[in-house]
C-alpha positions as CSV (number, residue, x, y, z in Angstrom):
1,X,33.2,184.3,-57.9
2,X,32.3,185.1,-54.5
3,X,31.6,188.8,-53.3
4,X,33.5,190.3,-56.8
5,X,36.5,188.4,-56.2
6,X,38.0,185.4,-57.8
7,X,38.5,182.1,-55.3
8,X,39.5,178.5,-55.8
9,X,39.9,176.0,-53.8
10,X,42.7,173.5,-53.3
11,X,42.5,170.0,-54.3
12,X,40.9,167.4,-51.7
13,X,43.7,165.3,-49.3
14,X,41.2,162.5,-49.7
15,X,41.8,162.4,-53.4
16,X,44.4,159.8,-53.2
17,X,42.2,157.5,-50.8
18,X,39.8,156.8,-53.7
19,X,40.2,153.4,-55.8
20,X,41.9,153.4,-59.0
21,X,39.1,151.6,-60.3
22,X,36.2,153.7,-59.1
23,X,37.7,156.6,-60.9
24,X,36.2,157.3,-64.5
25,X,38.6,160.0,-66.4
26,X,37.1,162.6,-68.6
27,X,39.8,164.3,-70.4
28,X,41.7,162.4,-72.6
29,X,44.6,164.3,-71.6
30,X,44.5,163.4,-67.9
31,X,43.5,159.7,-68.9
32,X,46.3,157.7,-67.6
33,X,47.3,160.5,-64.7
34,X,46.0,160.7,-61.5
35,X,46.7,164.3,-61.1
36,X,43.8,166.4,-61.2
37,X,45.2,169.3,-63.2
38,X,47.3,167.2,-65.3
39,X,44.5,167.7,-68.4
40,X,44.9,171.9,-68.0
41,X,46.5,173.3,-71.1
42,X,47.1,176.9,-72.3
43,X,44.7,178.5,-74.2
44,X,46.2,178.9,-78.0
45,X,43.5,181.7,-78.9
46,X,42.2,183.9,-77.1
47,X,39.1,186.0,-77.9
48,X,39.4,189.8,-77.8
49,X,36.9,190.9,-75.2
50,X,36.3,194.5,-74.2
51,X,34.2,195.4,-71.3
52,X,30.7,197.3,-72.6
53,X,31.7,200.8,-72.1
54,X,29.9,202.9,-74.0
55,X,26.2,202.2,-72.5
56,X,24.2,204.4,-70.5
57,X,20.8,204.3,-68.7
58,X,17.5,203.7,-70.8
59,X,20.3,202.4,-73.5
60,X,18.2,198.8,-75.0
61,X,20.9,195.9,-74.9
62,X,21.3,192.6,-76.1
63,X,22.4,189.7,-73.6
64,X,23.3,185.6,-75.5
65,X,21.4,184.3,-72.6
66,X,18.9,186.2,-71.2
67,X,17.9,188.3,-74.6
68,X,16.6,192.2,-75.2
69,X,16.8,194.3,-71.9
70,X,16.7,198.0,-71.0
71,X,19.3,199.5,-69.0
72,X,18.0,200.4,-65.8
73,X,21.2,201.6,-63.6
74,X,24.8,202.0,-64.3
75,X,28.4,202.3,-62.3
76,X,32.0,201.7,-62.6
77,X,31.5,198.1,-61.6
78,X,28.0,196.5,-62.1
79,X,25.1,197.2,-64.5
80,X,21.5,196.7,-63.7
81,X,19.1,195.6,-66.6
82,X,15.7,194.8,-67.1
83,X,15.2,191.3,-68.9
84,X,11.6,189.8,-69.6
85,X,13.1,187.5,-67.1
86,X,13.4,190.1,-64.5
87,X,16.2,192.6,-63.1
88,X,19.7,191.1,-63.9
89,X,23.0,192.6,-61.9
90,X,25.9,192.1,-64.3
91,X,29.4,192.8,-63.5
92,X,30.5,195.1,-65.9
93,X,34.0,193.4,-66.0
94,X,32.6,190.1,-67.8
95,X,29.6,190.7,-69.2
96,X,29.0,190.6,-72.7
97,X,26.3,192.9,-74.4
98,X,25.4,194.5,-77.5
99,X,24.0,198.1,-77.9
100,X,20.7,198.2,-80.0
């Protein structure tokens, strides 16, 4: 992600200069495919996320990674919280927290 929006890049041109040999494939289903997508398949389930709406300022939150934090600011779009590891700036959009 870079500066909130979504960005990929485009495959190399010198892909095709490097020896078949040299190449060590990773995904069994790209194994006997050159094609760097070729191993990209549709996900079958999806997991029903919801944004975090219903928190507020001084609201105590818990994070999988960085643990128990309080809720220091809040907008539409990014959520500042207070970890033991320090202040944390969470897009509201993908993060994933649970009210305490």
């Amino acid at each position: 992600m870079y500066f909130g929006s979504r960005n990929s890049n485009p495959v190399s041109r010198f892909i095709d200069d490097i020896p078949e040999q040299l190449l060590i494939y990773c995904n069994t289903f790209a194994e006997k495919k050159k094609d760097a997508f070729s191993g990209w398949s549709d996900v079958d389930e999806v997991d029903e996320f919801k944004p975090t709406t219903d928190i507020s300022k001084g609201d105590l939150v818990k994070h999988e990674i960085f643990g128990v934090g309080e809720v220091v600011d809040i907008d539409n779009f990014v959520v500042l919280i207070r970890f033991s590891a320090g202040l944390k700036e969470l897009a509201l959009e993908y993060v994933r927290l649970e009210k305490i």
